[in-house]
N, C-alpha and C positions, 0 to 999 in steps of 0.2 A: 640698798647698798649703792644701787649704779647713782642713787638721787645724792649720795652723801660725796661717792665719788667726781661729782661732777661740781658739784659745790668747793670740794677743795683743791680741784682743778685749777676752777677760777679764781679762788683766793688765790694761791700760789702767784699763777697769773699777775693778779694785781697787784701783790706783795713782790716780788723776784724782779725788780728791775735798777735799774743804776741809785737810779733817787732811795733808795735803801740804805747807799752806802753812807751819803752824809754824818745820818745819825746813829749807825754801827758801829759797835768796836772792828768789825770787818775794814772799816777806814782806814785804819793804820795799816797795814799791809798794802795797803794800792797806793800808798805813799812812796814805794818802790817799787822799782822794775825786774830787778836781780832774784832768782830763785833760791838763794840763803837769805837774804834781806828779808824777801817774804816769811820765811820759814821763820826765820830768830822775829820779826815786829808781830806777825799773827801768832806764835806762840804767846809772847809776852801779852800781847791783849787779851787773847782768850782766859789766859790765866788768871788776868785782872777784872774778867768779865762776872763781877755782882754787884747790884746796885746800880745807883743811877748812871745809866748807860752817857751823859755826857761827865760825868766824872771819870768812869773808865778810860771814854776815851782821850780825855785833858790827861792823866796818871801814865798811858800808856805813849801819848804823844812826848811827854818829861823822858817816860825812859829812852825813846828814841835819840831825843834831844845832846841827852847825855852822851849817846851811842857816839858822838858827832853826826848827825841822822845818814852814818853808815854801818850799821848794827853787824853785817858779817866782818867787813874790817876791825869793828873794835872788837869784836868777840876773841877774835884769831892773834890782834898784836896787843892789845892792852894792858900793860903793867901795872902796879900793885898800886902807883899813883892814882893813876887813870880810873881804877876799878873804886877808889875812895868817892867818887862824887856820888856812886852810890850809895853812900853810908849816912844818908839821910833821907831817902826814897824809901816812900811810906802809901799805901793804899788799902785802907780799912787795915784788915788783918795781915798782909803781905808787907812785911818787914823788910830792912835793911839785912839782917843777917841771911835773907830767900833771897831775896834781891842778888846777893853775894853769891852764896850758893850756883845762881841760876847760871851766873857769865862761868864760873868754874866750869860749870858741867858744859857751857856750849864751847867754851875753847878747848877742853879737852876733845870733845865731841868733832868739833869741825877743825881740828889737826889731823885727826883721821879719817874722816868721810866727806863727801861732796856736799850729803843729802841729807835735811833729817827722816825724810822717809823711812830710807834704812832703819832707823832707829825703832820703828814701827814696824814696817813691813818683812823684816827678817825673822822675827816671832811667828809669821803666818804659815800655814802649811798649806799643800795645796786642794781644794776643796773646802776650807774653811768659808762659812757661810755668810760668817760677822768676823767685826775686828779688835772681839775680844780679847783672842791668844796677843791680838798687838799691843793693847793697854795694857793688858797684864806685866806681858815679858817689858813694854819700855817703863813701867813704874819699876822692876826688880833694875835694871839698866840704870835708870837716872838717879836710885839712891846707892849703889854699890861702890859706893865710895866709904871707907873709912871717918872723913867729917862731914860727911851728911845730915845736917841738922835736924835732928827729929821734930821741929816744928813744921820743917819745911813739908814734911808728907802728906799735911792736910792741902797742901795746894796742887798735888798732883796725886788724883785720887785712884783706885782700880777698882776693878770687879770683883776681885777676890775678898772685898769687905764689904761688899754689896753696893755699893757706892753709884749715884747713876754716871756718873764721869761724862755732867754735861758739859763742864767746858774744852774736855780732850777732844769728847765726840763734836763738839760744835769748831774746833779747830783743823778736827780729819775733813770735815765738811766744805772747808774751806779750800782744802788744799786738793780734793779728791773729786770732787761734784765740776763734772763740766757739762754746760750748755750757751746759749747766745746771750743769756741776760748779761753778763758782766757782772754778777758779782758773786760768784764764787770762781776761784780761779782755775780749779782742775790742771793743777799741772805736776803732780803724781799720777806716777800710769802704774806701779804695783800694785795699788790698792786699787780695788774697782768699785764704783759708785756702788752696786748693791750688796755691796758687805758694809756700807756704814749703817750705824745705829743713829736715833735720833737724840739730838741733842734737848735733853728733859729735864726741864724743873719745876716748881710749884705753878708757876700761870699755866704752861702747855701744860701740863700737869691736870689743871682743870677745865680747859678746855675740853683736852681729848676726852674727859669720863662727860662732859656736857654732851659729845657725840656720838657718844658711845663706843669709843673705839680702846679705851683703856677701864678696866675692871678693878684691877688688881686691889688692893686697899692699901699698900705701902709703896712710897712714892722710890723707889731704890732700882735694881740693875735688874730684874728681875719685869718692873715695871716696865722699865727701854725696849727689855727682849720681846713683850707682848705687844709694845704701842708700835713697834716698827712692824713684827709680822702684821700686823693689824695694817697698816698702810703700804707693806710689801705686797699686799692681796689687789690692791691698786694699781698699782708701778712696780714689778719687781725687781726692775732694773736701775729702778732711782728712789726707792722710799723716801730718801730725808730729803727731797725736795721739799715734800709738806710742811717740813719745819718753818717754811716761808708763812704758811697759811696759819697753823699754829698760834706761832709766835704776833705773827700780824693781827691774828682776832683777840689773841691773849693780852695786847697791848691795848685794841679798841676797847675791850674789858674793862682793864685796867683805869680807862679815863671816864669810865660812865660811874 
């Protein structure tokens, strides 16, 4: 274990630095400075985070675009005009009607709060382990609205339908993981780095059981709960850092 430990040390290591960002959907959010700017551009890209990751990030740059590339100002004043240039903003499965959807839920959302944190972190109790109780209660949050489009729910997924919710967990990751690399930005302080779960899909997926650190037979939330204790036995103060190393070999994978 300490030989496996130290291996994904250094992957991390050599995975977790700036030059990451270029070809990250993580990019879009270090496009700005401002702590809602972050919050509304890294949401939206994580969202839009499947498939070929410079497609994502071309799809998530258009939405900013749109945003005027000031996404909390347009979320907060945007009129019914302003909200049509979305109505042809298209990304695989994520529709013009989601699309719509989304600016609703953040301008009602940031008329009343500072942070999207909150929207997360007030689900949490204290002693909570992971940020379970926080996906859950923000997916019942983001659709309790009366025209909530039931298409829209496949794009923001929970726990409670076993779901691994890699792109929310890969967005907490974003927003919660602080260290010197620069590319996670750690600038929520209620959630604390070792209550995140790892952000899991089919490559990490296959890595982790190549390492032996994931068992399970079904790739679902159940999976997350095991592959992070599994790398909390490491770091139990920072698990998803490893998602650097992961994801980084899961990509070397990928190209052999």
């Amino acid at each position: 274990m300490e030989d496996l430990r130290d291996f994904l040390e250094r992957a991390t290591r050599h995975y977790n630095t700036v030059a990451f960002i270029e070809s990250d959907p993580i990019r879009v959010p270090h496009c700005f400075e401002g702590l809602q700017d972050r919050e509304i551009a890294g949401f939206w890209a994580a969202t839009l985070a499947w498939g070929q990751r410079k497609t994502i990030i071309q799809s998530a740059l258009r939405a900013m675009e749109l945003m005027d590339w000031s996404p909390h100002e347009f979320v907060l004043g945007h009129n019914e005009a302003e909200r049509e240039r979305f109505a042809r903003f298209y990304h695989r499965t994520f529709q013009p009607t989601d699309a719509l959807y989304f600016l609703e839920f953040f301008q009602n959302y940031y008329r009343r709060h500072a942070s999207l944190e909150t929207a997360f972190a007030r689900h949490m109790l204290p002693g909570d382990a992971t940020v379970e109780r926080a996906l859950v209660g923000f997916h019942r949050d983001f659709f309790d609205h009366p025209w909530a489009p039931e298409r829209t729910r496949k794009h923001i997924p929970t726990p409670e339908r076993g779901a691994t919710c890699k792109r929310l967990n890969m967005f907490l990751r974003w927003m919660v993981r602080r260290d010197t690399a620069g590319v996670d930005f750690g600038i929520w302080r209620q959630i604390q780095p070792s209550q995140l779960l790892l952000p899991l899909d089919v490559h990490v997926d296959r890595v982790a059981r190549q390492l032996g650190l994931l068992h399970r037979r079904q790739t679902d939330w159940r999976a997350v709960l095991e592959l992070t204790d599994a790398l909390r036995a490491f770091d139990p103060d920072d698990p998803t850092k490893y998602d650097f190393a992961l994801f980084g070999l899961s990509a070397r994978l990928e190209m052999k």
